[in-house]
C-alpha positions in Angstrom: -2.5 -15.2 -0.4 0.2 -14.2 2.2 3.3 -13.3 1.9 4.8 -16.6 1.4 2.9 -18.2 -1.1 3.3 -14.5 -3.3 7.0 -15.2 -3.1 6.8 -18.7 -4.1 4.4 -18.2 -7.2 7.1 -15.4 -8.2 10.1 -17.7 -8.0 7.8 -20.4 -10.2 6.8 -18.1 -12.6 9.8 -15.7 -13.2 12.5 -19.2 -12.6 13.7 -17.0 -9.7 15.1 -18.9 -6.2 13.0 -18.6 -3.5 15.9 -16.0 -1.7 15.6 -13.6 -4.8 12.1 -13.8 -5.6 12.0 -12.7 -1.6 14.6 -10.1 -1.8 12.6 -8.7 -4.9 9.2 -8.6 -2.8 11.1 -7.3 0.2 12.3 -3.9 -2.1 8.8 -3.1 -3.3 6.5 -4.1 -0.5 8.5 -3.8 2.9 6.9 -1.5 5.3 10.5 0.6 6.3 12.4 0.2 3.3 10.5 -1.0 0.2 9.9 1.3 -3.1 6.4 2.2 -2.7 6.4 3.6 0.6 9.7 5.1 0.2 8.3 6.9 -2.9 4.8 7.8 -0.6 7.2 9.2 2.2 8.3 11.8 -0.2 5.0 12.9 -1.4 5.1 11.2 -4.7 2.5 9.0 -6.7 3.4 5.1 -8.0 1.1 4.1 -11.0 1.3 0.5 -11.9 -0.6 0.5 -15.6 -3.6 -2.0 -15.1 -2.9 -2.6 -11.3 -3.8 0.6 -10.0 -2.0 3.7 -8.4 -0.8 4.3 -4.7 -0.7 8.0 -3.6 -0.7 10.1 -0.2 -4.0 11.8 1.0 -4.8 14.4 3.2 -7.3 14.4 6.1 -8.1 17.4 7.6 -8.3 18.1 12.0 -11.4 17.8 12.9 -13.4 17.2 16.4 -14.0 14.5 17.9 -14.8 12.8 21.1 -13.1 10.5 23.9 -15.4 8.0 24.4 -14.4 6.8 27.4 -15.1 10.6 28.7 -16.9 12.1 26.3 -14.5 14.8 26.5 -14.1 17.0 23.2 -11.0 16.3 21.2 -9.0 18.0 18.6 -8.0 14.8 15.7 -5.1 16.6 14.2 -4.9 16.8 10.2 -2.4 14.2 9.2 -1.6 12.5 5.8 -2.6 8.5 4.8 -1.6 6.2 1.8 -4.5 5.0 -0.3 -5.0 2.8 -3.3 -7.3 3.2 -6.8 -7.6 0.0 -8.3 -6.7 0.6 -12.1 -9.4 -0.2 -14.7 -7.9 -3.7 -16.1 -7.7 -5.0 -12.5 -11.1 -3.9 -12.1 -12.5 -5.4 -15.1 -10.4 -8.8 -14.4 -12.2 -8.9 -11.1 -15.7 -8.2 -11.5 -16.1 -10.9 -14.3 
């Protein structure tokens, strides 16, 4: 499902137009603006009950190579969003 057909199945199902039911995907999911990552920025955790829970990791430097040189390289610690599937998703899929 893209996109598209996510905001189309939310206008059906919630009675929604298509411009809100796009407005409302646009203020959870959208990359520069949207809820979650603006939540994520700031260091904080977003639990959805049953969907799962988005939060922001840490990966420490660490050495590595350029392989087009095989120089050594310092990869610089840095900080990632990641995603644990909550347990009534996980159960709803595996059956």
């Amino acid at each position: 499902m893209n996109k598209t057909e996510l905001i189309t199945k939310l206008a059906k199902k919630t009675g929604l137009t298509q411009a809100k039911a796009a407005e409302a995907v646009d203020a959870i999911f959208n990359a520069h603006k949207g809820l979650i990552v603006a939540e994520l920025a700031g260091g904080k955790k977003v639990t959805l009950p049953g969907f799962g829970s988005f939060s922001v990791r840490k990966r420490a430097s660490r050495e590595g190579r350029n392989p087009a040189t095989g120089k050594k390289i310092t990869i610089p610690a840095r900080k990632y969003p990641a995603f644990k599937v909550g347990k009534t998703m996980k159960e709803k899929v595996a059956k």
